[in-house]
C-alpha positions as CSV (number, residue, x, y, z in Angstrom):
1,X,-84.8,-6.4,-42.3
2,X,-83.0,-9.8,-41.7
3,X,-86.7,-11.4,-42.4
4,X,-87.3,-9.3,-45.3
5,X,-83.8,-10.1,-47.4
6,X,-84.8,-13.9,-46.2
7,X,-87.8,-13.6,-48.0
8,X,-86.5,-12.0,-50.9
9,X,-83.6,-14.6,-51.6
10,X,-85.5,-17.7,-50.8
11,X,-88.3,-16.4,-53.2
12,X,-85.6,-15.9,-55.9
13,X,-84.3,-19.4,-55.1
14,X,-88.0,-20.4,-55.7
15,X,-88.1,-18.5,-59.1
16,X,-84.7,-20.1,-60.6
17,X,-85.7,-23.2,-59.8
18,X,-88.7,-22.5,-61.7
19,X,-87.6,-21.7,-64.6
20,X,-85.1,-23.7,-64.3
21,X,-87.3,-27.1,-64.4
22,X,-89.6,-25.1,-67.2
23,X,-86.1,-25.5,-69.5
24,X,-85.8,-29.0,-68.7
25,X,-89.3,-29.5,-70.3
26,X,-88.5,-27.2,-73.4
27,X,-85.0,-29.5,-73.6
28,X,-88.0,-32.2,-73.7
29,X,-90.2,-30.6,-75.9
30,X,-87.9,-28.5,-78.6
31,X,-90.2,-25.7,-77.5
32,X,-88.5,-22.4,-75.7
33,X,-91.8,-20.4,-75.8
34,X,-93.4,-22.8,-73.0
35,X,-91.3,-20.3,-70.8
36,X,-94.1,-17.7,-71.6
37,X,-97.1,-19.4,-70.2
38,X,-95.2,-19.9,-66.6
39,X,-94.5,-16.3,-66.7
40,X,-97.8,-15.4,-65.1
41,X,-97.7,-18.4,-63.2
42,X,-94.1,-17.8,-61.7
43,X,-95.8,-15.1,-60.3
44,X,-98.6,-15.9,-58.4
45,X,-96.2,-18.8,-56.6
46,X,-94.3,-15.7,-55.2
47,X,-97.6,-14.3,-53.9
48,X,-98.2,-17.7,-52.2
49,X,-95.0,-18.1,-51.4
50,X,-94.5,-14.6,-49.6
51,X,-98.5,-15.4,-48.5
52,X,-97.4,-18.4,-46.6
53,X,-94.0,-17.3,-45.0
54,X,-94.8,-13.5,-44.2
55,X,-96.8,-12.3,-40.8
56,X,-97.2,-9.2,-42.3
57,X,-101.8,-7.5,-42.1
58,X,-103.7,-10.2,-43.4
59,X,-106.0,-8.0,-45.2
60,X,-103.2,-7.1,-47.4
61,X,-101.8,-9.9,-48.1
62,X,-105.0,-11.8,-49.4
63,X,-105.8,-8.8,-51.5
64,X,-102.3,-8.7,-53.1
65,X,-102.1,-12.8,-53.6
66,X,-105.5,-12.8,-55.6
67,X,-105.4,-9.5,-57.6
68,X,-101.8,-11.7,-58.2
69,X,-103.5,-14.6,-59.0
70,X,-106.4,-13.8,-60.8
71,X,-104.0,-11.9,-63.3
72,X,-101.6,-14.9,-63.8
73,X,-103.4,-17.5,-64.0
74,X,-105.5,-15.7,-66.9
75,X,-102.5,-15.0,-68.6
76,X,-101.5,-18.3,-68.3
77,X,-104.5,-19.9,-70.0
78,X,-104.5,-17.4,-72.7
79,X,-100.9,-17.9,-73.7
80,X,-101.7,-21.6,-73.6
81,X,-104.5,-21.2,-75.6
82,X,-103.0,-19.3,-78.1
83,X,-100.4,-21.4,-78.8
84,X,-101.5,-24.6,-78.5
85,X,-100.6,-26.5,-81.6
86,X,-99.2,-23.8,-83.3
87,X,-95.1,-25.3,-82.3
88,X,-92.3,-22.5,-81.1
89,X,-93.0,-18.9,-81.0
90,X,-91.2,-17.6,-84.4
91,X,-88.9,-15.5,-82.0
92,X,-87.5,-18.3,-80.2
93,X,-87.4,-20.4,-83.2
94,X,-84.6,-16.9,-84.8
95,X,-82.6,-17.4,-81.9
96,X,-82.6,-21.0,-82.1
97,X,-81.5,-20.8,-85.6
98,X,-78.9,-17.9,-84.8
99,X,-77.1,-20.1,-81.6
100,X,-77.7,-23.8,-83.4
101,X,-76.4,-26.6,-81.6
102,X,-75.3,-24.7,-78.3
103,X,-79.5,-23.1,-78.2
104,X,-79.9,-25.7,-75.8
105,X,-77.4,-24.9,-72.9
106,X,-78.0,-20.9,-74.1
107,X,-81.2,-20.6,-73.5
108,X,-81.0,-21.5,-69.9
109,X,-79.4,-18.2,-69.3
110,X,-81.0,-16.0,-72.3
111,X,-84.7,-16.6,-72.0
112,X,-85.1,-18.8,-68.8
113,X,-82.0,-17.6,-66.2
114,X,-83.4,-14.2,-67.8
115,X,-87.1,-14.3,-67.5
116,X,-86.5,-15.8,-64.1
117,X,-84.7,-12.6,-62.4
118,X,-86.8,-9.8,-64.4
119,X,-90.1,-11.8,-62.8
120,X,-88.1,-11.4,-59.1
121,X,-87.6,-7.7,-59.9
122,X,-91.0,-7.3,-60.8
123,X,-92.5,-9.5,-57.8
124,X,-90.4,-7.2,-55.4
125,X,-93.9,-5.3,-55.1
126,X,-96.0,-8.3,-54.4
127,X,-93.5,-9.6,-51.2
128,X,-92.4,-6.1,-49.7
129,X,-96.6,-5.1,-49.7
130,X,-97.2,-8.5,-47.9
131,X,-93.8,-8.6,-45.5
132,X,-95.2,-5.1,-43.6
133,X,-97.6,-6.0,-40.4
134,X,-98.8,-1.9,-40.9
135,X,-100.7,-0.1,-41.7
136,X,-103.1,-3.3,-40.0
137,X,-106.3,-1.9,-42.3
138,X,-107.2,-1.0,-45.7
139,X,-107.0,2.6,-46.6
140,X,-107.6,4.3,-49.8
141,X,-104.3,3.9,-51.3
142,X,-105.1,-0.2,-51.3
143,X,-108.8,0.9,-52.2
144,X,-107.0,3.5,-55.4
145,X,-104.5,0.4,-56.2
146,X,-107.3,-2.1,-56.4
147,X,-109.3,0.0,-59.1
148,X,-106.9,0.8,-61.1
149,X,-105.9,-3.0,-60.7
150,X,-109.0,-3.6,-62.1
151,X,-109.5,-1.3,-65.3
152,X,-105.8,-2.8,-66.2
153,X,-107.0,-6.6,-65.3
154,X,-110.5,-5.7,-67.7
155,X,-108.8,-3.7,-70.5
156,X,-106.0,-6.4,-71.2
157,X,-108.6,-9.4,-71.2
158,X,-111.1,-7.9,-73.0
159,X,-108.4,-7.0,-75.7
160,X,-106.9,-10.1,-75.8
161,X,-110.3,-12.0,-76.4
162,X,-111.0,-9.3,-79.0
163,X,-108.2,-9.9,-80.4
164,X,-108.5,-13.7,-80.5
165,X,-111.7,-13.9,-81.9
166,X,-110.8,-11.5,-84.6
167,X,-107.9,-14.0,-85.5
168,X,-110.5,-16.9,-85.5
169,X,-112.4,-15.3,-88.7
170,X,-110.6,-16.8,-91.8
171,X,-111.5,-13.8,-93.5
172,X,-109.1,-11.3,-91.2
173,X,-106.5,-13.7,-92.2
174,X,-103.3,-10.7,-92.9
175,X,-105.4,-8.2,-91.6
176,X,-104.5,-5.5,-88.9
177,X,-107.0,-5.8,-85.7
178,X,-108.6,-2.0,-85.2
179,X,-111.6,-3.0,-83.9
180,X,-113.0,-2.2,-80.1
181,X,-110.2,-1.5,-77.7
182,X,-107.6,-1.8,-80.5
183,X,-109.3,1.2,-82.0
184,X,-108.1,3.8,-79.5
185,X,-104.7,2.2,-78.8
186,X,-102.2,-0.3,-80.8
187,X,-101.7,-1.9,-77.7
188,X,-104.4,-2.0,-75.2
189,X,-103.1,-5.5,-73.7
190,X,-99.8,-4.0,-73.4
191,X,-101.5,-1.1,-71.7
192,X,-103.4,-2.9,-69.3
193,X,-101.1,-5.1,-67.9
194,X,-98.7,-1.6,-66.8
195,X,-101.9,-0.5,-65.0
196,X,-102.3,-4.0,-63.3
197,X,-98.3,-3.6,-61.9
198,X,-99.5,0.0,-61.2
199,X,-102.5,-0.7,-59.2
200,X,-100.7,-3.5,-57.2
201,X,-97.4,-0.9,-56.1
202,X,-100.4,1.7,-55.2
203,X,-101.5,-1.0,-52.3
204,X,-98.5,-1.6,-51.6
205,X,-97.2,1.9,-51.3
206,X,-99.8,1.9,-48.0
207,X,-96.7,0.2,-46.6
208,X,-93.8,2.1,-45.0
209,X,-91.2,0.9,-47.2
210,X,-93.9,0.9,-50.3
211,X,-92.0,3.8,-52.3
212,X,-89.1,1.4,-53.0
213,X,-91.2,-1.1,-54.5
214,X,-91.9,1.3,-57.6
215,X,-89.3,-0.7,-59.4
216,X,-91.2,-2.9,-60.0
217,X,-94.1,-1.0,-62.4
218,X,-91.6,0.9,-64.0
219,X,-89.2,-2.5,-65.1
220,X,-92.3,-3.8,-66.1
221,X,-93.6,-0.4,-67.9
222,X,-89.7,-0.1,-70.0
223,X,-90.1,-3.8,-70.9
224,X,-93.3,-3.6,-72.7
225,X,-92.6,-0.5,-74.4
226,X,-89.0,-0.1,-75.0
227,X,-88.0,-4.0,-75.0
228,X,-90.0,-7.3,-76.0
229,X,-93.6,-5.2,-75.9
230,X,-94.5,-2.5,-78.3
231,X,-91.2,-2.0,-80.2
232,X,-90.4,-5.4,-81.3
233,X,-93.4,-6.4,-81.8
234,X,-94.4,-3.6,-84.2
235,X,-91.0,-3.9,-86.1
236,X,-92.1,-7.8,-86.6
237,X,-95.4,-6.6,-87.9
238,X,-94.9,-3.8,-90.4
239,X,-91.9,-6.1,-91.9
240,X,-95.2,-8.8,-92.7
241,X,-98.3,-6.6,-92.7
242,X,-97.7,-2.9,-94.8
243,X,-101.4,-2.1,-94.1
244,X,-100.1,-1.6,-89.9
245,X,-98.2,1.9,-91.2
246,X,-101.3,3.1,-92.1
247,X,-102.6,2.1,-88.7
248,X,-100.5,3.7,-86.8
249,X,-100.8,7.0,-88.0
250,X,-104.2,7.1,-86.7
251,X,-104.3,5.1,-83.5
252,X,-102.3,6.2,-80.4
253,X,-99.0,3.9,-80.2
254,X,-99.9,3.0,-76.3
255,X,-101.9,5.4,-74.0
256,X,-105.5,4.9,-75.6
257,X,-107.3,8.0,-77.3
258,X,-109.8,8.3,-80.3
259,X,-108.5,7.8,-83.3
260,X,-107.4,10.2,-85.9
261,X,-108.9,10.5,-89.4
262,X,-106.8,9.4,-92.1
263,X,-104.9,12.1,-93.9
264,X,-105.1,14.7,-91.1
């Protein structure tokens, strides 16, 4: 146990200091958003982290730290991606405009002091699966947690490159994206990324003290549909875009299913 809370705290410690350094740059930059492309990245230095300084079964420990890594550091690229050049993420740029002068010093504990202890909450499932030396094998709860890993890790890239090159057509300029994947659910990225979190707590669940780890999926599952995911995000779009009300009444808000015809 004493190794365990060890972990946990000097991981946190690692996290703060983080983001931390991230609002230094942003200070540096005027840009508060960078804080969304170290989100994924903030991640996968736990998995190291907890990789390097745990002796729990080896096996599980290198699957958790690359399904961990894989995931963030595509997420990484694709926020960079997407907003390179574009300047702050209109979000940041409201609460920059609501806080003026003093944005500076409160953003370190709004977004960044924030962002930091939600990603520790989250990560809880990524050290407490690698901290346990048993099971020492692979069973089918890691072999379960690894596919669903998987459909998550394909449905939330191919919907985000979907999505991107729909954006890159001048002609969908305004337009509401209902093509592929976006066809069956409003937010199949959002989707996705709750099946990554879910698939990693299944592997670790093979642990003995897995079960408590389930905070993890479930923060992350409440933020993205009850918090910055789908409910801000479609509030934001219906206030620019009146053709998305018509959207949703015939794609599913999150879970995906086929879509209904318009006017039933």
């Amino acid at each position: 146990m004493d190794n365990e809370l060890y972990i946990l705290a000097f991981n946190f410690g690692a996290v703060v200091a983080l983001m931390t350094g991230v609002w230094l740059i942003s200070l540096v930059k005027t840009d508060a958003s960078i804080v969304d492309v170290f989100w994924g990245l903030g991640f996968v230095l736990v998995a190291w982290l907890t990789f390097v300084k745990t002796d729990g079964y080896l096996g599980r420990k290198l699957l958790l730290t690359l399904l961990t890594t894989i995931w963030g550091l595509r997420l990484a690229v694709h926020i960079l991606m997407r907003n390179w050049g574009h300047g702050e993420d209109r979000r940041y740029q409201a609460w920059r405009a609501q806080h003026g002068e003093r944005f500076w010093w409160v953003s370190l504990f709004t977004v960044f002091g924030l962002q930091a202890v939600l990603l520790w909450v989250i990560s809880i499932v990524l050290q407490t699966g690698q901290i346990s030396p048993v099971p020492n094998r692979l069973g089918w709860l890691d072999g379960l947690g690894t596919i669903i890993w998987a459909v998550g890790f394909g449905f939330e890239a191919l919907a985000d490159w979907q999505l991107a090159r729909f954006k890159t057509d001048p002609a969908n300029q305004g337009k509401v994206m209902k093509r592929g994947l976006w066809g069956y659910t409003r937010h199949p990225n959002y989707f996705g990324e709750c099946l990554v979190w879910w698939g990693l707590f299944l592997i670790t669940l093979a642990t003995p003290d897995g079960i408590w780890s389930m905070i993890s999926p479930i923060v992350i599952t409440v933020l993205l549909l009850k918090v910055s995911g789908v409910t801000l995000l479609e509030k934001t779009i219906l206030d620019t875009r009146p053709e998305y009300a018509a959207y949703m009444k015939t794609t599913s808000r999150f879970f995906p299913w086929f879509p209904k015809k318009e006017g039933s």
